[in-house]
C-alpha positions as CSV (number, residue, x, y, z in Angstrom):
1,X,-34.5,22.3,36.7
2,X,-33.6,19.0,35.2
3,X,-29.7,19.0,34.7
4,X,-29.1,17.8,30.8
5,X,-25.5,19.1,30.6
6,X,-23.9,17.0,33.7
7,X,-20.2,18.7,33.8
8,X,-19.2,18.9,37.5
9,X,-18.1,22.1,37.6
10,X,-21.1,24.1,35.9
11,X,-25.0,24.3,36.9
12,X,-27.2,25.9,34.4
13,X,-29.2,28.8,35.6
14,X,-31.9,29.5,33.3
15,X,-34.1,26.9,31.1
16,X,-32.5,26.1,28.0
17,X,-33.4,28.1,24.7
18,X,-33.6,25.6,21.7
19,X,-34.9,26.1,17.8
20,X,-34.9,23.5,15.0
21,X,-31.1,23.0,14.7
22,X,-29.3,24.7,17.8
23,X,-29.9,24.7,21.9
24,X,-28.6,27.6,24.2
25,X,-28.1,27.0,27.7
26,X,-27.0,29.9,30.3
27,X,-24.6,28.7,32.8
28,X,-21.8,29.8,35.4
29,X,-19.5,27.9,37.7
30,X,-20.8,26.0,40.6
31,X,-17.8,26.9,43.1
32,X,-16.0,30.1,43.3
33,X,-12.3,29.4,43.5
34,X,-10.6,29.5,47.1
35,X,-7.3,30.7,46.6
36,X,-5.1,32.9,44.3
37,X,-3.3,30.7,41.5
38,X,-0.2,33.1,42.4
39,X,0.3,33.1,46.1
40,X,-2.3,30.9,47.6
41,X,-3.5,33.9,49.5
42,X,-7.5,32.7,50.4
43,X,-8.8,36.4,50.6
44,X,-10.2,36.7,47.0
45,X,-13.0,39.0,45.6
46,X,-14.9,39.2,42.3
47,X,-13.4,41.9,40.0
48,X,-15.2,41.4,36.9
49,X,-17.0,38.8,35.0
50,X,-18.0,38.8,30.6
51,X,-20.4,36.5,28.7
52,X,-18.5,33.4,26.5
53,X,-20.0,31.0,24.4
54,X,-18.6,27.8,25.0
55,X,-19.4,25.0,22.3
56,X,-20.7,21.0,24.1
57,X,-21.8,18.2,22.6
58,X,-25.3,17.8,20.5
59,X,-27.7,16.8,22.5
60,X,-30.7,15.0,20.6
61,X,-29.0,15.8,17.5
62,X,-28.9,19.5,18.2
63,X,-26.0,21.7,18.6
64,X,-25.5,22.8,22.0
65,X,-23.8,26.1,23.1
66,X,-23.3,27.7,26.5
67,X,-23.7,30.8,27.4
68,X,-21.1,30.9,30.5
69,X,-21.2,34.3,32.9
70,X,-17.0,33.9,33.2
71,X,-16.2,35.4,36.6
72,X,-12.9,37.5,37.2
73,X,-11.5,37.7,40.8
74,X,-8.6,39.8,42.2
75,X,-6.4,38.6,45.2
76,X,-6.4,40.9,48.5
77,X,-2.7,39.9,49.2
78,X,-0.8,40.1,45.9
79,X,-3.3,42.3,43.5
80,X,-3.3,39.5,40.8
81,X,-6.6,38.8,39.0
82,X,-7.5,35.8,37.3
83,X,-10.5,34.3,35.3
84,X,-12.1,31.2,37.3
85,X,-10.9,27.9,36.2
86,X,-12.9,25.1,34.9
87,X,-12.1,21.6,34.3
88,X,-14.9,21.2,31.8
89,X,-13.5,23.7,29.7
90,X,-10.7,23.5,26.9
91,X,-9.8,27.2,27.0
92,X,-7.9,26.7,23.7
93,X,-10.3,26.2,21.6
94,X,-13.7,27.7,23.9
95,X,-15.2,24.1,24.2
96,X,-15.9,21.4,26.4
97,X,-13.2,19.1,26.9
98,X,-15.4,16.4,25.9
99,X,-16.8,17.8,22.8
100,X,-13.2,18.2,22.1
101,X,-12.3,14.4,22.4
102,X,-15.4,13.9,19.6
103,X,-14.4,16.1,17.7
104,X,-10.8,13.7,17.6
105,X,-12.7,11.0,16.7
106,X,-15.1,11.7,13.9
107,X,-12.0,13.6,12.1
108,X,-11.0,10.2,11.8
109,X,-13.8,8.6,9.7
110,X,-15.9,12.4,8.3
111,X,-14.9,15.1,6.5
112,X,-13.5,18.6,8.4
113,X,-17.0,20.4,7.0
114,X,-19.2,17.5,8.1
115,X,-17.8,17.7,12.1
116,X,-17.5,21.4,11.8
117,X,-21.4,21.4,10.4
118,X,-22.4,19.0,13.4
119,X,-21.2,20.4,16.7
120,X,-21.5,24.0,15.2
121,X,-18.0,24.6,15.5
122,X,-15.8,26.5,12.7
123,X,-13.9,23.8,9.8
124,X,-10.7,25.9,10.7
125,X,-11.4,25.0,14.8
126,X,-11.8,21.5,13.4
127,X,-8.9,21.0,11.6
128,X,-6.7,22.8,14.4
129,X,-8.0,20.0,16.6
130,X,-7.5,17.6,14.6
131,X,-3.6,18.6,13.6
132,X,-3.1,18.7,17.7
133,X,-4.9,15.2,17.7
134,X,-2.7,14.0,15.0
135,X,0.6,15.3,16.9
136,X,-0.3,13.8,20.4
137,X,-0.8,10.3,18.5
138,X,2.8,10.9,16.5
139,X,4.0,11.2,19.8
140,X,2.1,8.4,21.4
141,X,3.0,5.3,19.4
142,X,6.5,5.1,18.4
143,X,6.9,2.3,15.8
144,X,10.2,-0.2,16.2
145,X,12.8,1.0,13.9
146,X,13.2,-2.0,11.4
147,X,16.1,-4.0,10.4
148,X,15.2,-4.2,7.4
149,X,13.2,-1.1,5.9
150,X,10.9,-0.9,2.6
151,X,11.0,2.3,0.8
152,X,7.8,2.4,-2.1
153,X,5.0,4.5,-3.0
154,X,1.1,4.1,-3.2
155,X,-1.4,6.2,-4.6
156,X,-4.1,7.9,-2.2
157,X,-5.8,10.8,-3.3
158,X,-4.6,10.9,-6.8
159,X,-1.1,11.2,-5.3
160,X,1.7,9.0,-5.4
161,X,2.6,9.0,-1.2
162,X,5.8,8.1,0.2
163,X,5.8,4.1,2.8
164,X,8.0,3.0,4.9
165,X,7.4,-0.5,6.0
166,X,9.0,-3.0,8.3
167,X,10.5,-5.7,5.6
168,X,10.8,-8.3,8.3
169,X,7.5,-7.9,10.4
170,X,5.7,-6.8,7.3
171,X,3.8,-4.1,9.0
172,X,3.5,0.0,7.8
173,X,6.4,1.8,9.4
174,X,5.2,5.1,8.0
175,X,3.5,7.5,5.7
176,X,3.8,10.8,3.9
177,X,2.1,12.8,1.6
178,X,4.6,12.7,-0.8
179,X,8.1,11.1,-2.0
180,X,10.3,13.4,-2.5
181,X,13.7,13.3,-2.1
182,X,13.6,16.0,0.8
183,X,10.6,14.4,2.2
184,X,12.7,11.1,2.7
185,X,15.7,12.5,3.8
186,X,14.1,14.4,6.8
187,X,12.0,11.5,7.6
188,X,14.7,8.9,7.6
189,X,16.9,11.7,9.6
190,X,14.0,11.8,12.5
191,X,14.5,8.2,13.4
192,X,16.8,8.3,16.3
193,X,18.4,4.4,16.3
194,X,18.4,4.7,12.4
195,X,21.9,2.6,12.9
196,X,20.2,-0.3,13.3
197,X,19.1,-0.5,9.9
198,X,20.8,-2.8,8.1
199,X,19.1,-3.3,4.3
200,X,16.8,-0.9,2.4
201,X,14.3,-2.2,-0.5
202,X,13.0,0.0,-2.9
203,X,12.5,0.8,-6.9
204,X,14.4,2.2,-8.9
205,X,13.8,5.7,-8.0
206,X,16.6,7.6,-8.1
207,X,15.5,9.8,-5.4
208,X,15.2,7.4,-2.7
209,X,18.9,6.0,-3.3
210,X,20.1,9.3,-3.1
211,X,18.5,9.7,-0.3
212,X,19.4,6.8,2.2
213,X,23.1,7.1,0.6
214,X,22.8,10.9,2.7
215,X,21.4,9.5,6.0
216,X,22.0,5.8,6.5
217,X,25.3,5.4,4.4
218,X,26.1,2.0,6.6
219,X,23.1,0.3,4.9
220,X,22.4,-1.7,1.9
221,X,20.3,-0.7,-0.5
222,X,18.3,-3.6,-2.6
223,X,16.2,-3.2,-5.3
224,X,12.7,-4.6,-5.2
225,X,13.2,-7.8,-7.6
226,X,9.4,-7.3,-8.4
227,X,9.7,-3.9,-9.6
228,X,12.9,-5.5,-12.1
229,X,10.6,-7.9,-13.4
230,X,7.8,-6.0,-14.1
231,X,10.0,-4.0,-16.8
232,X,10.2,-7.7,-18.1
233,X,6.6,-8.1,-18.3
234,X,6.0,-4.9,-19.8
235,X,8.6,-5.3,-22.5
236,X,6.9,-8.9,-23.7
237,X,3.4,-7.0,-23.5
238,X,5.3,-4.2,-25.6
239,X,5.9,-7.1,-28.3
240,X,2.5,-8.9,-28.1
241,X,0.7,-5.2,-29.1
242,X,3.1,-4.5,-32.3
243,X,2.0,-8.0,-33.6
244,X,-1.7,-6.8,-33.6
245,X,-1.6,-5.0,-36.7
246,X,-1.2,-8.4,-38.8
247,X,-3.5,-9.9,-37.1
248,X,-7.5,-10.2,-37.6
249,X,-9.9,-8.8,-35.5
250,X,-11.3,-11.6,-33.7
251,X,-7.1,-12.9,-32.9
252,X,-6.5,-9.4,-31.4
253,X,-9.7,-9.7,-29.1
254,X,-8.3,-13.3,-28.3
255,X,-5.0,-12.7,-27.4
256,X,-5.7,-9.5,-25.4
257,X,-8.1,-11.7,-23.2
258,X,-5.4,-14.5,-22.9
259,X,-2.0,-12.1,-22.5
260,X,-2.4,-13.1,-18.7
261,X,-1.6,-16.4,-20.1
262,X,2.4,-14.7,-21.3
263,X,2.5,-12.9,-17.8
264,X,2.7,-16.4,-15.9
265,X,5.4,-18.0,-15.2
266,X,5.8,-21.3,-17.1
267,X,5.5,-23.5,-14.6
268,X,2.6,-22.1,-13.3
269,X,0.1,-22.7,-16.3
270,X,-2.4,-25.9,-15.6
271,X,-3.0,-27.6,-19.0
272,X,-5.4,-25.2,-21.2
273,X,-3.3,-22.5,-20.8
274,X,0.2,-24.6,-21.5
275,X,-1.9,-25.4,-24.7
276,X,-3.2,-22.0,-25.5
277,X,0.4,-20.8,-24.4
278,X,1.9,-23.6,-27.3
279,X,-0.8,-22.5,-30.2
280,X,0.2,-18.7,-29.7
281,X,3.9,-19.6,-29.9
282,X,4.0,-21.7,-32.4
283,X,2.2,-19.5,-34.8
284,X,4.0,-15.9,-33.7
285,X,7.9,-16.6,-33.6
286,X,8.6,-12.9,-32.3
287,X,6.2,-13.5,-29.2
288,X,7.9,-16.7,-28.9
289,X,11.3,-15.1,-28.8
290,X,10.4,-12.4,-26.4
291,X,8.6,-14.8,-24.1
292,X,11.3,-17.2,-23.9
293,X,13.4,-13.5,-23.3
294,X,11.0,-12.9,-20.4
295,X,11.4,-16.6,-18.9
296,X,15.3,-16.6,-19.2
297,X,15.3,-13.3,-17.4
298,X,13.2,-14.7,-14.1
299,X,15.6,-17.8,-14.3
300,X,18.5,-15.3,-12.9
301,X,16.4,-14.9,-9.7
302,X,15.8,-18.8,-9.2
303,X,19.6,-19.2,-8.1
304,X,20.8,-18.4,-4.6
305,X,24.0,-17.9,-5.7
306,X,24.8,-13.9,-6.7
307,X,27.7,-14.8,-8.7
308,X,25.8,-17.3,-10.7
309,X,23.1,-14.4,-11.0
310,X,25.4,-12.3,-12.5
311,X,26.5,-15.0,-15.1
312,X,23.0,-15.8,-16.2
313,X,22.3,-11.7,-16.2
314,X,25.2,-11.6,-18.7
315,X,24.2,-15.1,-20.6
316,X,20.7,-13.4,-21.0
317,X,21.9,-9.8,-21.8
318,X,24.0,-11.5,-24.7
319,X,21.2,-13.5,-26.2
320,X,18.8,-10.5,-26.1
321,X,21.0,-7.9,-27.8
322,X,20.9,-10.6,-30.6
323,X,17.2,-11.5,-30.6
324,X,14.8,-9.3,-32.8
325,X,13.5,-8.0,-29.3
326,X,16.0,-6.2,-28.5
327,X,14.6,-2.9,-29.0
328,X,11.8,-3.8,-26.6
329,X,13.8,-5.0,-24.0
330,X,16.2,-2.3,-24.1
331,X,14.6,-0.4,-20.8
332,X,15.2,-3.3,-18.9
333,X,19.0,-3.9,-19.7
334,X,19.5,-0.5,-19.3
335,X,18.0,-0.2,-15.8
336,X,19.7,-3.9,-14.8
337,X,23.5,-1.7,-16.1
338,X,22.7,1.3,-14.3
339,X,21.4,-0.5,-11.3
340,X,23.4,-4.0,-11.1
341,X,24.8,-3.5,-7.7
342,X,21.7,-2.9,-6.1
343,X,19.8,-5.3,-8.2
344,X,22.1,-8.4,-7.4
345,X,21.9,-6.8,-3.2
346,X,18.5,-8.8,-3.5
347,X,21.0,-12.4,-3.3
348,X,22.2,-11.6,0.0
349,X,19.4,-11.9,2.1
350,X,16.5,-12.0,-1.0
351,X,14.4,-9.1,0.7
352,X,11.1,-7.9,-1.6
353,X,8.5,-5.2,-0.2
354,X,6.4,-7.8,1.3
355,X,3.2,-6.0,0.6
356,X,4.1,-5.6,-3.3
357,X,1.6,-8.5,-4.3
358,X,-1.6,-6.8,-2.1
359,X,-0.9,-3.1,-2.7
360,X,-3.5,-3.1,-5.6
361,X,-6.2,-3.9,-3.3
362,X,-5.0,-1.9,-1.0
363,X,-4.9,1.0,-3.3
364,X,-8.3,0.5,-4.6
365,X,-9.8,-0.3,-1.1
366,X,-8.5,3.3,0.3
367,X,-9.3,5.1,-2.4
368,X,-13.0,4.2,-2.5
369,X,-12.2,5.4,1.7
370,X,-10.6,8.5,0.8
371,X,-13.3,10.1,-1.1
372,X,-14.2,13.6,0.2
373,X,-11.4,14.0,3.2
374,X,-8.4,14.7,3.4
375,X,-4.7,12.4,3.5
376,X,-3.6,13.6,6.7
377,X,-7.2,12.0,7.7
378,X,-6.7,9.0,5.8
379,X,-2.6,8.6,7.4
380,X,-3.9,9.2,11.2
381,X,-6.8,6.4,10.2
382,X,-4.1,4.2,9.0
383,X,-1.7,4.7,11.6
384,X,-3.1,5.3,14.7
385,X,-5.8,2.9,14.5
386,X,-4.8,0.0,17.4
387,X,-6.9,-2.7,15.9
388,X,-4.2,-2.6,13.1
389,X,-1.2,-3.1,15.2
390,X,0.9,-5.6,15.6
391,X,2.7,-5.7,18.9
392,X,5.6,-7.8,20.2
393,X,4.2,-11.0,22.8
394,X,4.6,-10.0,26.4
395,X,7.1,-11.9,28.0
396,X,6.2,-15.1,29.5
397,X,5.3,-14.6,33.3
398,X,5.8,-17.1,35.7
399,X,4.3,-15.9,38.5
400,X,1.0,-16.2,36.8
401,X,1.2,-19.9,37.5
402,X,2.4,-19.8,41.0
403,X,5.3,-21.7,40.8
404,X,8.9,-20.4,42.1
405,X,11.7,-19.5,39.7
406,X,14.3,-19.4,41.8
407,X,16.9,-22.1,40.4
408,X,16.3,-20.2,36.8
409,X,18.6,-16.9,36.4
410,X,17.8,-16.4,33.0
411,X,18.4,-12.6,31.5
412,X,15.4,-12.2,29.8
413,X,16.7,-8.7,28.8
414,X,17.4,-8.8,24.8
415,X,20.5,-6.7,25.0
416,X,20.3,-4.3,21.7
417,X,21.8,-1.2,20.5
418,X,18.8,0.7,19.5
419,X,15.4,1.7,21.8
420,X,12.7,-1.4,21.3
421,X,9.3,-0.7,21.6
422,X,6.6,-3.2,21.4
423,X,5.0,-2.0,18.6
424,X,6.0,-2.9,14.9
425,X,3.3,-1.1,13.1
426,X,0.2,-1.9,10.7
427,X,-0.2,-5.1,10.0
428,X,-0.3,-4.8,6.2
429,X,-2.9,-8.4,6.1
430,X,-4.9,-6.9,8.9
431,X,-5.2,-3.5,7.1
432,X,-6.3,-5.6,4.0
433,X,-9.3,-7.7,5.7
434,X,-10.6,-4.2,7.8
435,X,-10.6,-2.5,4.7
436,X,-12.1,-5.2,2.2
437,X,-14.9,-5.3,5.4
438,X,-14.9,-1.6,5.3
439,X,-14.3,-1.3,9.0
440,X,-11.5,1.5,9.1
């Protein structure tokens, strides 16, 4: 009888039963065991045996099941019995070890119902193996704790979901499925060197302050200076719509096409938009007023001097309060009062979230991926995937080359005061290129 099932430690017995969808094979172990599990003793006899179904791998696109005779033995010396063991087996989950490890990787890139529907397995077996897939990788790669952490949110799944990221490598530290305070707190409590952490960027989510003031009360928080001057934006775009209602038709469709053109800086326009820039200006004072608002306001960030970015905060705070734009600027003084500290932080070592310019295509990119499984699918994808790593340079090795190094006593051990591992995270540009290819 032709062996189809090659597992070492099982022989099939009868020919194989098989209808459109599903194929049955009767099997039993090939070698009775040789000594008790409890003393060793080598005097065993069989006791007992039952019938279990034991789930394998499709073969020719048909589920497989075996029907194993499971024999029970009972020790002569010590009276223990036992079931025989099999190295084939995962007695967890009453499958083949291998069909396990599949079952790992297709939760990965199909739906719980699709793997389930494949191996002819139960969703809630799937899912179990999965979440004890998921745990084992948690545990595998440990991420370097960064020096400079990113706190900020993207949406996946119709959910805003809480990132870490690794300011200075700009690589994904971590994910979560949401961002509440809690949910920060007990992840920024689990990293062990947390210490080590020196500056924290983030918006102006009250939340997240609140929560690194609890667990890393040594580090600096700094507010993302692109998430200040997108309240800027806004408040210009907030003007440029409550001129609309004196205007005709065919300038509203115009200037909603061109208010990209406002959202530049200055000194970025080429030449037709510096002159479509001048003819809007120069025939709308108010936008002209609340543009030159919004280019006075980035001006405070071109300094490197915090005390000078103060002074120009406060030149430009005074000018505004004045200006007939007030009331549409009036978010962004607000938040710059309440949040001044941590706003001017940014001068010290000017830290951003270094993925805030790609996130959109991110976001768009993973939720087109994300249709029809689940986020804890989507994180382990993200996460665990190797090809999306990026790892610290092995040392430089000598002895590759053959020479002697004995006149060099170099300590090529960088002393630290937190664990180093050799692993930063995902690669936020690497994630960007595999998902634009659709590789994940």
């Amino acid at each position: 009888m032709t062996d189809l099932l090659f597992l070492p430690d099982l022989k099939v017995i009868e020919s194989p039963q098989e209808n459109e969808t599903d194929m049955m094979f009767k099997v039993e172990a090939i070698n009775p065991p040789d000594r008790c599990p409890e003393c060793g003793f080598d005097k065993l006899y069989k006791h007992s045996s039952r019938k279990q179904l034991i789930m394998d791998l499709p073969i020719r696109l048909k589920r497989v099941g075996l029907q194993l005779n499971r024999r029970r033995y009972k020790c002569r010396e010590c009276g223990s019995t036992f079931w025989e063991r099999l190295i084939s087996i995962d007695e967890k989950r009453s499958m083949t070890k291998r069909l396990v490890e599949a079952v790992e990787q297709a939760s990965m890139s199909k739906t719980f119902v699709e793997v389930a529907e494949s191996v002819g397995v139960d969703e809630k077996t799937v899912r179990n193996v999965f979440k004890d897939y998921v745990a084992f990788k948690e545990r595998e790669y440990q991420f370097e704790t960064p020096k400079w952490l990113g706190i900020d949110e993207i949406h996946i799944i119709r959910k805003p979901r809480l990132v870490l990221t690794n300011v200075e490598r700009r690589t994904i530290f971590d994910i979560k499925p949401n961002r509440n305070k809690e949910t920060v707190i007990q992840r920024l409590s689990e990293i062990s060197d947390r210490t080590y952490i020196e500056y924290v960027t983030m918006d102006m989510w009250r939340p997240y302050k609140d929560a690194v003031n609890t667990v890393l009360p040594h580090a600096k928080v700094v507010v993302d200076k692109f998430h200040v001057v997108k309240i800027a934006n806004s408040a210009l775009d907030s003007v440029r719509k409550s001129l609309r209602a004196n205007m005709t038709p065919e300038e509203r469709r115009t200037l909603m096409r061109e208010r990209f053109i406002l959202l530049k800086r200055k000194h970025d326009l080429d030449e037709r938009e510096a002159f479509l820039l001048d003819t809007w200006l120069g025939s709308l004072p108010d936008l002209k007023e609340a543009y030159e608002l919004k280019e006075e306001f980035y001006w405070i960030y071109d300094t490197d001097d915090p005390y000078e970015g103060i002074e120009r905060y406060n030149q430009w705070k005074r000018r505004c309060l004045a200006s007939n734009s007030k009331d549409a600027y009036k978010d962004l003084v607000r938040a710059v009062d309440n949040w001044q500290g941590e706003i001017f932080s940014y001068f010290d070592k000017r830290l951003t979230n270094a993925y805030t310019e790609s996130i959109n295509s991110i976001i768009r990119q993973v939720e087109r991926m994300g249709r029809g499984y689940s986020f804890e699918a989507l994180r382990a994808k993200i996460l665990f995937n190797e090809k999306l790593h990026k790892k610290r340079k092995p040392r430089f090795n000598s002895s590759a080359f053959g020479h002697a190094m004995s006149n060099f006593n170099f300590d090529w051990n960088e002393v630290t005061d937190h664990d180093i591992t050799d692993n930063f995270g995902v690669d936020f540009s690497t994630l960007i290129k595999i998902l634009e290819k659709g590789d994940l």
